[in-house]
C-alpha positions in Angstrom: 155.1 57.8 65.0 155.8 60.9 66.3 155.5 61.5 70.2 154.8 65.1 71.7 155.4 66.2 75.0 152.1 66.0 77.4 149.9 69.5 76.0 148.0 71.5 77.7 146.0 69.6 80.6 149.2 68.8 82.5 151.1 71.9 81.4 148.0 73.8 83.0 148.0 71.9 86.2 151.5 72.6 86.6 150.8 76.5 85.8 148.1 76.5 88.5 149.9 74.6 91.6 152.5 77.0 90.9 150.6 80.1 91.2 148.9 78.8 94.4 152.6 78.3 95.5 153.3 81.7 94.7 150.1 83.2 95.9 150.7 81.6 99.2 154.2 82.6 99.6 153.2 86.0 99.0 151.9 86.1 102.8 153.6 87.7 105.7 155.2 84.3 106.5 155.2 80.8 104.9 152.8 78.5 105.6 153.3 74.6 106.6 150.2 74.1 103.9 152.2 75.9 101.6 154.8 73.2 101.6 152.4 70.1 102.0 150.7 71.6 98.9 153.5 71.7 96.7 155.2 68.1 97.7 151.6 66.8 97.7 150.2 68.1 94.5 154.3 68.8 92.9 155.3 65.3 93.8 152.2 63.9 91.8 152.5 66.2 88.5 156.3 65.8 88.3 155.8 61.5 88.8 153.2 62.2 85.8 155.2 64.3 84.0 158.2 61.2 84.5 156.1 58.6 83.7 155.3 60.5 80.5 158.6 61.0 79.6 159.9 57.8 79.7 157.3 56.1 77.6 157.5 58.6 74.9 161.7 58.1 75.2 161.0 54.3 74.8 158.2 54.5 71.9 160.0 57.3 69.7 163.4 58.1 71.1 163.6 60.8 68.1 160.6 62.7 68.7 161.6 63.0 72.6 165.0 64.8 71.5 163.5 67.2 68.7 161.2 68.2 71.1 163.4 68.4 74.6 163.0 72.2 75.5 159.1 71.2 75.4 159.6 68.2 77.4 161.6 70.5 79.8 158.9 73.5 80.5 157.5 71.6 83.9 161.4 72.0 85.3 161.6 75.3 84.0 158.3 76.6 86.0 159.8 74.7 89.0 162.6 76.2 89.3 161.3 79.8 88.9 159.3 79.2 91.9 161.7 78.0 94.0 163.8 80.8 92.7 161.3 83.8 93.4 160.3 82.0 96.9 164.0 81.7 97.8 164.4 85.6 97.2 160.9 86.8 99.0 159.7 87.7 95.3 155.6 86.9 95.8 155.1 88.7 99.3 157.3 91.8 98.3 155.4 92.6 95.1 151.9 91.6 96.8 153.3 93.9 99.8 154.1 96.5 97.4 150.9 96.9 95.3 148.9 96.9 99.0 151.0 99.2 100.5 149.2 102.6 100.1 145.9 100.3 101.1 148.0 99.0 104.1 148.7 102.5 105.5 145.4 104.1 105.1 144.0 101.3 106.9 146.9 101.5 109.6 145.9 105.0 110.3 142.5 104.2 110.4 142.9 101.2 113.2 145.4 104.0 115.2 143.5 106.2 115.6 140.2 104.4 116.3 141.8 102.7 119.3 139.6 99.9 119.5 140.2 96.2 118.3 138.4 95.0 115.4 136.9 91.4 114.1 135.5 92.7 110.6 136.7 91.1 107.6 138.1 92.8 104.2 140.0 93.2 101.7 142.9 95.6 102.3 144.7 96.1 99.0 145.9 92.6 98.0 145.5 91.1 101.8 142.2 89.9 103.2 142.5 91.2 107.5 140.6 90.1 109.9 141.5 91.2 112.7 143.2 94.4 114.0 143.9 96.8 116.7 145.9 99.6 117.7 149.1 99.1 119.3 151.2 101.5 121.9 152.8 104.9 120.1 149.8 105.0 117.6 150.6 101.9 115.3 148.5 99.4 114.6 148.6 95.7 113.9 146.4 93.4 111.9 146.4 89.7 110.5 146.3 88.4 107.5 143.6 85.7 106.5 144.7 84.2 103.3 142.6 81.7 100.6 141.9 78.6 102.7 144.3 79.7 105.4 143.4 81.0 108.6 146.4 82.1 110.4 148.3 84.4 113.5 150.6 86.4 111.1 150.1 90.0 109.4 151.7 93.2 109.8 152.6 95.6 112.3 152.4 99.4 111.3 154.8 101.3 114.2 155.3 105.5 113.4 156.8 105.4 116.6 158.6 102.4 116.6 156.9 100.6 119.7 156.1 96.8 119.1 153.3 94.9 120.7 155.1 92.3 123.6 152.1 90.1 123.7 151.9 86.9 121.3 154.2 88.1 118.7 156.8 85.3 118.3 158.9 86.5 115.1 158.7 90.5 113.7 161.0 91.4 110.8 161.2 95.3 109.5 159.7 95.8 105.9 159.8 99.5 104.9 159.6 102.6 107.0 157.1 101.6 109.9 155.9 98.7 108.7 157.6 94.8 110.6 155.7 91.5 109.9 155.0 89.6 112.6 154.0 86.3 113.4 152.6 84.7 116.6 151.6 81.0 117.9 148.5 79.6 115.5 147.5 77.6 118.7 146.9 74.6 117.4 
């Protein structure tokens, strides 16, 4: 009897927690859910995947070694994740592609003046919130899928940050810091 590594169900939930890892690393700042998530969800695929493993190394030791690279995919996908996480990967390519969105928008909220509550899509980010800052910036935050969160990005021409509830701010590119402030919770 031949055994075959675990197809395409458990390959697929493997595929998908990782790209809700990713898509939630790709936010101004990492979330605690973000790491509940993957030990949570992670924890339970990888005990599958172990479980799998060793009954198909005990039933047809053969078939578990002719088909190891296979067997290996799961580990492979985990540690690209860590890998792109541990460099910044998923927020500077979603931070790239919504850049050009993210400073129409920024020049928009400047020169409006007034602090706003409406919710869209701004490029890649969903903001909910925004206002414009001293020296005709602007800052906004950043709602993400399932998330609801005090983080986002500051746009600063002039290079004048707001004092108020901003705990961490980090340059990006040019004008453009992310912040981060208490969730209040």
């Amino acid at each position: 009897m031949i055994t075959k590594p675990p197809g395409w169900p458990l390959l697929t939930a493997f595929s998908l927690t990782a790209l809700v890892c990713l898509w939630w690393a790709s936010a101004p700042y990492l979330y605690v859910e973000l790491v509940l998530f993957a030990f949570f969800a992670g924890g339970v695929l990888f005990l599958v995947w172990i479980i799998r493993i060793i009954v198909a190394a005990i039933t047809d030791s053969n078939a578990v070694s002719v088909h190891i690279r296979q067997w290996f995919v799961p580990w492979m996908i985990l540690g690209g994740v860590v890998l792109s996480i541990m460099v910044d990967a998923p927020f500077y390519a979603r931070f790239a592609l919504s850049q050009p969105a993210l400073t129409v928008f920024a020049e928009t909220v400047a020169k409006s003046g007034q602090v706003s509550h409406e919710c869209r899509y701004v490029g890649l980010y969903r903001v909910c919130w925004s206002e414009s800052t001293p020296g005709g910036g602007a800052r906004f935050s950043v709602d993400d899928w399932l998330i609801r969160t005090s983080a986002g990005f500051v746009w600063s021409p002039a290079g004048q940050m707001p004092e108020d509830d901003v705990e961490n701010l980090d340059p990006l590119v040019g004008p453009w810091y992310r912040w981060s402030g208490w969730d209040e919770w």
